[in-house]
N, C-alpha and C positions, 0 to 999 in steps of 0.2 A: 566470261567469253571463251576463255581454253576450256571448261566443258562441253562447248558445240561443235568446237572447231575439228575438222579431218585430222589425225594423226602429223599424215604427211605435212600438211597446209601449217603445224605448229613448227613443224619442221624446218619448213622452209625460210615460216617469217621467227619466231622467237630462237627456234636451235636447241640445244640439248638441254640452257637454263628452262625453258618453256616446256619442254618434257619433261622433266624430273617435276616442276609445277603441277604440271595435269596428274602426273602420278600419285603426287603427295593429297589432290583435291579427292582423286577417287578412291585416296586410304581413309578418308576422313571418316567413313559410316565404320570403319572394321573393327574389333574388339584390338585393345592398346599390345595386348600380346603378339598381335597376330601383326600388327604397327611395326611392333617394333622388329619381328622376324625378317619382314619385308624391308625396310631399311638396313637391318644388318645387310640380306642380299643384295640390293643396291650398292652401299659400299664398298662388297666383296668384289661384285662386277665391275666397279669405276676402277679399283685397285688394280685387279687382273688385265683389264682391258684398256689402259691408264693410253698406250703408247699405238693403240689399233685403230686403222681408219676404214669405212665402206667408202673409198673413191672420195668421195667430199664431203663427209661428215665420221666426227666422232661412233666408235664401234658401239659404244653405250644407248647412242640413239635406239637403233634400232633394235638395242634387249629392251630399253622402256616400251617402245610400241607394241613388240610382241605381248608384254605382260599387258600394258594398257587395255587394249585389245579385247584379253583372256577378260577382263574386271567388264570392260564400259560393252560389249559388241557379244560376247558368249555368255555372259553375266554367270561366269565362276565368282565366287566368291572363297574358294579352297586355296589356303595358305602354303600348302605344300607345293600344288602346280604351279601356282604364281612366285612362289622362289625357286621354282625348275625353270621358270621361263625367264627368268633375272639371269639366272645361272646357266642357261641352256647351252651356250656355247664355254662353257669354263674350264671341261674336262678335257674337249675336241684342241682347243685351243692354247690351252695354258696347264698341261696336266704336270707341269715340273716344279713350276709357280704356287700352284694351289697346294700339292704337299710336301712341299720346300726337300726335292730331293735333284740329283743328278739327272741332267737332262736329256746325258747317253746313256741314262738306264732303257730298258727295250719298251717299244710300247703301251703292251699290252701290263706290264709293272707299273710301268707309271700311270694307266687308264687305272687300274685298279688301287693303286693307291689315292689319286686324286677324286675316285670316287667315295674311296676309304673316309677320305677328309670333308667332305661334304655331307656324309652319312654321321661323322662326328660334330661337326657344327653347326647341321641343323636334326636332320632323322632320316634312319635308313630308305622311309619311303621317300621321300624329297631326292634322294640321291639316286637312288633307280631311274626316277623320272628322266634325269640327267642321261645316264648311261644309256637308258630306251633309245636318245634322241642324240647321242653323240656317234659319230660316225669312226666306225673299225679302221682299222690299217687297210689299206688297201694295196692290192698286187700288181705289180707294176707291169706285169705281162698282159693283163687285162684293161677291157676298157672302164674309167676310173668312174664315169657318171652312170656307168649301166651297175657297177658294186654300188654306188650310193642306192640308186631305185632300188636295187636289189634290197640293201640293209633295210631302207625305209620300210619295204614295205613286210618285213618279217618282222623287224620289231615291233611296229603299229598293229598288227595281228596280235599279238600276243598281250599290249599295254593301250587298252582304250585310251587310258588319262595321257597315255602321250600323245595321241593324237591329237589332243588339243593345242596340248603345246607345237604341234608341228605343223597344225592348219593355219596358227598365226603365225606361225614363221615364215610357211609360204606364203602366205596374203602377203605378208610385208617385199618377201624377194619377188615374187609374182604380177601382183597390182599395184606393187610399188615400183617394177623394172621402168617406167615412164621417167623414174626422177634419176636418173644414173647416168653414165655417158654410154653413147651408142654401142661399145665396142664390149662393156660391162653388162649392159643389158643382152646383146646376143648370146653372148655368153650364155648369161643366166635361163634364155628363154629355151638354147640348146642343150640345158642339164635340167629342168623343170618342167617344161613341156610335157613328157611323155609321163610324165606323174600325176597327171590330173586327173586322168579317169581311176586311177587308184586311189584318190585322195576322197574322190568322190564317192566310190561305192563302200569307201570305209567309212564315212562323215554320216552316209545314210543306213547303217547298221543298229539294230535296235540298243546294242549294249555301248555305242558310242555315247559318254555320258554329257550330253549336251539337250538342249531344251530344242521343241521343233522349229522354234522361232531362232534360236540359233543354228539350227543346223541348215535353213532355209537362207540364213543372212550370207554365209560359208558358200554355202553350193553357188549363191549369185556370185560371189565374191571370186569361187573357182572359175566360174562363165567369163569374169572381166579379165583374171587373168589371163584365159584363150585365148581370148581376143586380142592381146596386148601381144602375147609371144607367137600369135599368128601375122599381126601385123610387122611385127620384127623380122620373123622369119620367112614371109612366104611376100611379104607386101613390095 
């Protein structure tokens, strides 16, 4: 049955055991190596993100759904994306953690060493994907979600494969903004929003490496998120 079920909907009713569940169903076709790569990520992320909440759920959820997502909905089957998207927030988040240094070392030392260490535990390309899709320092003089769109959308130009990893991440903060409380969702709908039509005209790019049946699942998928952060914002 958690192979039919919405992401969300597993969410809601099983919780993060019923996540890691579905994860573990949809590893079952993958060659044992590539098993076993994917569970080490899994563990790295439970570990790093052991003590992090999204508003009312474990932070872990929602790196299973992104990856989930990339396997059951875009049908990657690439072992390296799929531990960038276990691991996608681990540099942004916990860059002092990951390569067990000082945590007043400056940022941009500590970005690169915690990418350092992801490029030694699994491979240099896994760890880029990371970095593609972690977000810079930002300038406090500036406004802080116009530097996000900004980074996103330089780095997605340059890293097709991260784009996929960042098109489930917005479905998830996007079409998932319904399941959050009201005040979490505007939020979100006022830093995402204006991202859409970028998201879109890079999703329908020839060298976005995605199947057209995924790339057609995504673009519906950006339309519901509209719709959601329109009815937030303008309803």
């Amino acid at each position: 049955m958690l192979l039919s079920m919405p992401l969300h909907a597993i969410t809601e009713v099983y919780g993060e055991a019923g996540l890691r569940e579905r994860f573990s169903l949809e590893l079952l076709e993958f060659p044992a190596d590539d098993r076993r790569q994917l569970e080490e990520a899994l563990d790295l992320a439970a570990r790093l993100h052991a003590d992090d909440r999204r508003v009312r759920e474990p932070y872990l959820n929602h790196l299973l759904r992104v990856a989930i997502r990339i396997i059951r909905y875009y049908g990657i089957r690439d072992v390296d994306v799929l531990t960038a998207a276990l691991l996608h927030d681990a540099v942004e988040d916990h860059p002092a953690e990951l390569a067990g240094l000082d945590p007043a070392l400056g940022h941009q030392a500590l970005t690169d060493a915690a990418v350092a260490e992801l490029a030694r535990r699994f491979n240099p390309r896994m760890a880029e994907l990371v970095r593609s899709v972690t977000n810079p320092e930002y300038d406090p003089e500036r406004d802080r979600h116009e530097q996000y769109r900004a980074h996103v959308a330089d780095s997605l130009e340059r890293d097709p494969w991260a784009r996929v990893i960042k098109v489930s991440d917005f479905t998830d903060n996007g079409v998932g903004v319904i399941h959050t409380t009201y005040d979490k969702a505007r939020s979100s709908a006022i830093k995402y929003r204006p991202l859409v039509p970028k998201l879109r005209e890079l999703v329908g790019r020839p060298d976005t490496p995605l199947s057209v049946a995924a790339k057609d699942h995504i673009l519906d998928q950006l339309d519901l998120a509209e719709e959601r952060f329109a009815a937030i914002l303008d309803g």
